[in-house]
Every structure is written in structure tokens, then in C-alpha cells.
N, C-alpha and C positions, 0 to 999 in steps of 0.2 A: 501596526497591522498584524492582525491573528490568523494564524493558519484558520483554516475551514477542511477538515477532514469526514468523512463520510468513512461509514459500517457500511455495506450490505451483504443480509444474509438472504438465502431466498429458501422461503417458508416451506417447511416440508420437500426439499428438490425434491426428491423422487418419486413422490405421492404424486407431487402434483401434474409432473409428465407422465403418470399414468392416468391419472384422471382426464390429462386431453385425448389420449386414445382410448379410455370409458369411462364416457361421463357418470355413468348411472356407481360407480364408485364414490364420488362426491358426498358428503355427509353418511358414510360408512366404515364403520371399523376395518381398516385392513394393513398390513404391512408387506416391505420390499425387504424380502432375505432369503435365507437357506431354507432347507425343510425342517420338521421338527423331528424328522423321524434321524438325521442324523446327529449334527453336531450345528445347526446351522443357526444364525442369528439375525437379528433385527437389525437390516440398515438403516432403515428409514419405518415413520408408521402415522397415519393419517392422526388429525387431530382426534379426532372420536375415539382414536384406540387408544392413544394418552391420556383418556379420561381412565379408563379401566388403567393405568399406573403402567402401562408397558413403553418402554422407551428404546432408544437404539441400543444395542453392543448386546443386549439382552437375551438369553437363550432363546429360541423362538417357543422352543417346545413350555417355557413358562408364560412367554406370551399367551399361548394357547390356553392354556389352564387358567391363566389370568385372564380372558374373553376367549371360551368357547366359540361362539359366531367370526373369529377374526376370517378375515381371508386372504390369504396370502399367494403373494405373486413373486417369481422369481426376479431378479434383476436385469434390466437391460442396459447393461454400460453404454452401449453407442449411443442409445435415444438419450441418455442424460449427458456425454460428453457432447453430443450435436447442439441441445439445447445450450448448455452452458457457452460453446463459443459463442453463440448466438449474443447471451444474455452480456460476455465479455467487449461482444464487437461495439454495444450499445455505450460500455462504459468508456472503453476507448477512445471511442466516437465525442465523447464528453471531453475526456482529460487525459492526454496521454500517462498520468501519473493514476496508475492503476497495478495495486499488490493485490493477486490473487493470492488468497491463503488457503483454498482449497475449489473444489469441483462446483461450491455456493456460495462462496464467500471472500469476500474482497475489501479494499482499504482502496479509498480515492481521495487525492489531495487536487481539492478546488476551490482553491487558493483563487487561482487568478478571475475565476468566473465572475463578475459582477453582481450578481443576484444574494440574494439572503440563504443562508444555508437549508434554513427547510422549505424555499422556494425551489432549490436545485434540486432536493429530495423529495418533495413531493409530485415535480416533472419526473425525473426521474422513475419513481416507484409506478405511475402515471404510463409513462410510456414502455415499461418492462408488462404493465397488464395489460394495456392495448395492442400493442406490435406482436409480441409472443403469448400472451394467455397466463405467466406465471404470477404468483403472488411473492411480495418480497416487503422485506422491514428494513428501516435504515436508522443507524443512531448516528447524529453527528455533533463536534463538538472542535477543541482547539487543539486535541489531539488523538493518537491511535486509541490510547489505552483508553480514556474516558470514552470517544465513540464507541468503543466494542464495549463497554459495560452499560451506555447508555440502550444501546440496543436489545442488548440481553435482559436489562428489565424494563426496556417498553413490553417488551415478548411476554415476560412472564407477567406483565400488568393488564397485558389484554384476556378478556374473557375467550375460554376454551370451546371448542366446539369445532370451530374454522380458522382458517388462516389471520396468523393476527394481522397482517399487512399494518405494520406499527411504523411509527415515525417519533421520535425522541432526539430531541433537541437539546443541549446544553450548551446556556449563552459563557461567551469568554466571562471569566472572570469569576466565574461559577461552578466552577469544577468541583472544588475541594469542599462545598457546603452541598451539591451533586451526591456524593460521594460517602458522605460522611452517616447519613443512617444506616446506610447498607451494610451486612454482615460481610468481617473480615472475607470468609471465604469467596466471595465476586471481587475478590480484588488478586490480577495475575499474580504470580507467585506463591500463593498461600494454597497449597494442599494438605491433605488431610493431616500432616504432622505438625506442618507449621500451625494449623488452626487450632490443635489441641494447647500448645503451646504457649499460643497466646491467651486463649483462654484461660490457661493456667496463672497467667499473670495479670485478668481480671478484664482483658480488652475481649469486646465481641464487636465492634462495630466500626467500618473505617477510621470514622470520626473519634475516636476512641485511640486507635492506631497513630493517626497521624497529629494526638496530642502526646503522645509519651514521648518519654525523655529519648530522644537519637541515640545519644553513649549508650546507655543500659542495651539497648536493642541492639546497637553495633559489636556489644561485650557477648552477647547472647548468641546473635546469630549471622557477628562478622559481615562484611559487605555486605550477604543479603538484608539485613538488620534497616541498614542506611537504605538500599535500594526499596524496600517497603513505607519506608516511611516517607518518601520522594510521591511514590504511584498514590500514596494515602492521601498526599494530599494534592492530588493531583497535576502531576510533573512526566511531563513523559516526550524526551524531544527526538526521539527516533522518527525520520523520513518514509513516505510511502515509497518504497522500494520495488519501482519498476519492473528490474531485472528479473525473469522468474520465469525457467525455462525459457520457450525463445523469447530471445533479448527482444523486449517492446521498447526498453529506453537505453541508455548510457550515458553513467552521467561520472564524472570525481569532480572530489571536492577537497580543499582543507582547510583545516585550523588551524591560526599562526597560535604558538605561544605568548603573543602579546599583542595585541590590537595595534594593525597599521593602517597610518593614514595618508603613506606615503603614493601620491598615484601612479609613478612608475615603478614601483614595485610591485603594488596591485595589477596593475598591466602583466608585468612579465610570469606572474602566477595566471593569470588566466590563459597565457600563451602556451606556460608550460602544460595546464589544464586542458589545454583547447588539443592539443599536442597527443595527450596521453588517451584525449578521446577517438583522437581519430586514428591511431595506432589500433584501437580495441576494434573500431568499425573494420579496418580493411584484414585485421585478425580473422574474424567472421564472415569475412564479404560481405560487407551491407551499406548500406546509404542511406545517410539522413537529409531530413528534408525542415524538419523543425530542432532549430537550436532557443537553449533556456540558462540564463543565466539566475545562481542562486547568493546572495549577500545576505551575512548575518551581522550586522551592527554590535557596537559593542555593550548596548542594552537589551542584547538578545533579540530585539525585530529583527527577523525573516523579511527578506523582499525575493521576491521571480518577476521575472521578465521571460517575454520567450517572443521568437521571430517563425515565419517560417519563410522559406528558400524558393526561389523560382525553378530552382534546377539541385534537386538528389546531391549529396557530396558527401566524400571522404577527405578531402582535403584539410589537411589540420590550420592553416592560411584563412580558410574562408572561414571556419568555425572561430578562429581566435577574432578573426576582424568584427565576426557578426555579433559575439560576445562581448567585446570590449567598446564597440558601439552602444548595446545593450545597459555597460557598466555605465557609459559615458554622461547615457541619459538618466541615470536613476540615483546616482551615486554625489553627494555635494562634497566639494573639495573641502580634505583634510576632515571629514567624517571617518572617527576609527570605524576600522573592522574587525571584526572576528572572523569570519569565514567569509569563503569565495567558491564555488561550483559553478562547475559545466556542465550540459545535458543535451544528448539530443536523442529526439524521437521521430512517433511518423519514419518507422526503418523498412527498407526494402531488399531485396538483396539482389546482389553483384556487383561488378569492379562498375568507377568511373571511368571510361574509354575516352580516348579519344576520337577526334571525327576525322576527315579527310583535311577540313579547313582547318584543324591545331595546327600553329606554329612550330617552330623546331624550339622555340624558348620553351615554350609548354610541356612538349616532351622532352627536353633535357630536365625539366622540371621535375614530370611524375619517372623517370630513369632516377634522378637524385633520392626521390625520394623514396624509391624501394631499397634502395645502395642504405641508407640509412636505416630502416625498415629490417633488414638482414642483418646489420652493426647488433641493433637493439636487441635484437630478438637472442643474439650470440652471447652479449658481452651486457646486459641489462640494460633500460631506460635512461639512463645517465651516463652510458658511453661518449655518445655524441650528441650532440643538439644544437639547434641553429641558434645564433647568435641574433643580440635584442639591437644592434646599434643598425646607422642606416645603411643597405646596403646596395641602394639603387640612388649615385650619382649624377 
């Protein structure tokens, strides 16, 4: 099973929440920044005015000289922070496994979704231009690093003028022949020194990169050496990472040093995991309501699973059961492992309470477990911790 990750970038933001408040903007040269008459620059700049060669970070005052006719607007931070949660609540709404990586742009892993990846991205893209009016491109592929570069040159493949609203696809298995005409420089890590560099040693083209000899390159340019020639040829197992300003998910995970296939010790790791999540949620006062179980095999398949809850919790009890339920079903005896994660999303905030009808076991229950809670917080995570054997005769 292959991950399914998703790019989206959204075309021009800034332009284009200015074109909903005037239209007559649309198919006109203009840009979002500073004035020219200071120091001021180019946040943003409609496609038209990227014809005349003006791009973002740009002094404005050479935009200017570089297209006379531009017209510029100053910046409206709220109307583009209002949109963007907007355009986020959509992806959310989709996958709780949503890495914003700035105010346009984002990494989703929809993995679990059923559908063909550029079925999900073409709904997608679909309902960000129907619902809210924006235009948006999506690259997806079997991980971060290929989706963001697929995307990047759908963008730059589409003809200029208007929004590319681009969609680029790369099927698994296809990464590193993806990859491979494109010049070193589209590939993360390679700026302007590494580029000269390799050039100097005759490579210009991924494919090029991630045929030379590893050693040479590791003698040259040390770890990073190795880690280029991995992304070259398309290797990239970094997770969409939730977590990102307020907490949308909470998830840990580990990696044994040797693949088990032992299931009660697999159990007692996702206990311990189930444990260490729910310590983070009542850290933060929050509640979840969808728990995600993550297993990596020891042929590197990725499997998730995810449940969600009739009733909000921080209980580390309920997340381990519903996890290990999770594991119970997915997992065939005496199949190694390599890793094991816990996750939950769908968060809300505030304490779980109890009601008038808790019992007194229940509250000696949630009293035990701040007593512990207080241990940890003093004396680290491995002070104290509830024991795996049976404890209800």
C-alpha cells in the first residue's frame, strides 16, 4: 500500500482575494506590496505582471520600471488570513492529516480515502473554486518531496497569462524516472552553491544526480552528499505533520531497532503510546474524538487505520483499547514490525468532566490519574506508569 500525498498550493493567494473584491482586476497587471516610493516590495503579483518578469521579494520600485501600467495595492492581511482558514477548514474537513506550510500552502496525506489520488484532487481543487471563488494547483504523488516538485512544474508547464489551476500526478513507482530530466536545482537541498558544484562535476540533471557514484558525493558534501542522492531518486519518508500551531492532531510513534513480531509487546508499545498521547492532550486541555493507528512493516508498507469516538476523550485507557483494537484488525500474527503510532485528531478543547451519574470508581479513577499526571510532569514520563498485567480479578 502507497502513501497518497497531496501539494496544494493556491494560485496567486493574494491576487486572487483581491480580484473577489474587484473583479475588473482580473486579466490585469498589478501587484500586493509596499510602495515604490520607499523600500517596499512585491508580495504577491497577478499572472499578467509575471509576464513582464516581475516576481515576488522583488523591489516594487523595479517592478515598476519593469511594467509601467502596474497597479498596486497595498496588502490586506485579514482578508487573506479569513480566506486561508476557510480554504484550511475544507482540507481538514477531508483529512485530518493536514501540514500547513504557510498562509497557501499545504501537504495532505489521503492515504486512507478510497478514491484515485487525482480523483481526490481534482474534487478537491473543484470544490476550493466553487465554495470560496479561489484558484488552486495540486501535485500528488507517494510522497512530500515528489508532490511539491510535481506541483512546481505542473505550475511552470501551464501556459501564463491566468491561473494555472494545475493538477500533476505521479503514479508510485515513478518517482525517480518523474524526477530524473529535471534540473538539479528543483530538487530540495540544492541551492545556488550546491548547484555550481555539481555542475562542476558534470551533473545538471536529477537523473544525472541520482546516478553518480554515493561515496564520491558523500566525500564531497558529507551527509548532505547521501541525503541528495536518496531525494534524486526519489526517497522521501517524512510524515504529514499535523502538529503546526494549534494542535490539529497528536500523534507519537517508534521505531524498534529490530523488527517485532512479538504481539504482546507490540500491545504494550502502543499502551505506552496511547499513554504518552493522552498526557500531551490534557497538557493542552483538549479532546479527541478520532483515534489513528500507524504500522510500518518490515518491507516498509505504511498501514493507518483510524476510528472515531461517540464521546470526546483524554483518557489514555480508551485511546490504548481503541488502538489496539485498531492493531488487532489489521495486523497478522507474528508479521514483523518496524514501527507502531498513535494519533488523534478532531480536537476540541477542555477537561473530560464528570457528570453527576460517575461513579466513585470513575472518580477515584480521573483523581489517580492526575496523581500520576503531577509524578510525570515532576520526575519525567518513565517515573511511574501503569502496569500491563491483569488488574481487574
Amino acid at each position: 500500500m502507497s502513501r497518497k500525498i497531496l501539494h496544494l498550493d493556491l494560485d496567486a493567494f493574494f491576487c486572487a482575494v483581491e480580484e473577489q473584491r474587484d473583479p475588473s482586476l482580473h486579466g490585469k497587471p498589478f501587484a500586493v506590496g509596499g510602495k515604490p516610493e520607499g523600500r517596499g516590495v512585491v508580495a504577491s503579483c497577478s499572472y499578467p505582471a509575471r509576464a513582464y518578469g516581475i516576481h515576488s521579494a522583488m523591489p516594487m520600485a523595479q517592478a515598476l520600471r519593469l511594467c509601467p501600467d502596474l497597479i498596486i495595492l497595498p496588502p490586506r492581511r485579514e482578508a487573506y488570513v479569513r480566506a486561508s482558514r476557510e480554504v484550511m477548514a475544507r482540507l481538514q474537513a477531508l483529512t485530518p492529516w493536514v501540514e500547513p506550510i504557510s498562509i497557501d500552502e499545504a501537504f495532505l496525506d489521503v492515504s486512507d480515502l478510497p478514491d484515485p489520488l487525482e480523483t481526490i484532487a481534482r474534487k478537491l481543487q473543484a470544490q476550493i473554486r466553487e465554495e470560496l471563488g479561489l484558484p488552486c494547483s495540486l501535485g500528488g504523488a507517494t510522497n512530500k518531496l515528489v508532490a511539491k516538485i510535481a506541483n512546481d512544474e505542473g505550475k511552470r508547464q501551464t501556459r501564463q497569462g491566468d491561473y494555472p489551476n494545475a493538477i500533476t500526478i505521479v503514479p508510485p513507482g515513478e518517482e525517480a524516472s518523474f524526477l530524473a530530466p529535471l534540473p538539479v536545482r528543483a530538487l530540495w537541498g540544492v541551492g545556488p552553491k550546491t548547484e555550481t558544484k555539481l555542475h562542476g562535476l558534470g551533473i545538471f540533471t536529477i537523473g544525472e544526480l541520482a546516478a553518480y557514484p554515493q561515496r564520491e558525493l558523500a566525500r564531497l558534501f558529507g551527509q548532505h552528499g547521501y541525503d541528495l542522492v536518496r531525494r534524486a531518486q526519489g526517497i522521501d519518508n517524512r510524515p504529514v505533520v499535523a502538529e503546526r500551531g494549534r494542535a490539529k492532531s497528536i500523534s507519537k510513534e517508534t521505531t524498534f531497532t529490530r523488527d517485532v513480531a512479538d504481539g504482546r509487546i507490540l500491545h504494550q508499545t502502543l499502551t505506552h503510546l496511547a499513554a504518552s498521547v493522552a498526557r500531551a492532550l490534557r497538557r493542552k486541555k483538549l479532546l479527541a474524538r478520532t483515534v489513528k493507528l500507524k504500522l510500518r512493516l518490515s518491507n516498509f508498507t505504511t498501514l493507518t487505520r483510524q476510528t472515531t469516538l461517540t464521546t470526546p476523550t483524554d483518557n489514555q485507557d480508551v485511546i490504548a483499547k481503541t488502538a489496539i483494537a485498531l492493531f488487532d484488525r489489521l495486523w497478522q500474527p507474528s508479521q514483523p514490525v518496524r514501527l507502531v503510532g498513535v494519533g488523534v485528531s478532531n480536537l476540541q478543547e477542555g477537561w473530560l468532566q464528570l457528570s453527576l451519574w460517575d461513579d466513585a470508581q470513575a472518580d477515584r479513577a480521573r483523581r489517580l490519574q492526575e496523581a500520576v499526571d503531577a509524578l510525570q510532569a515532576r520526575f519525567g514520563p518513565d517515573a511511574i506508569h501503569r502496569g500491563f498485567g491483569d488488574i481487574e480479578k
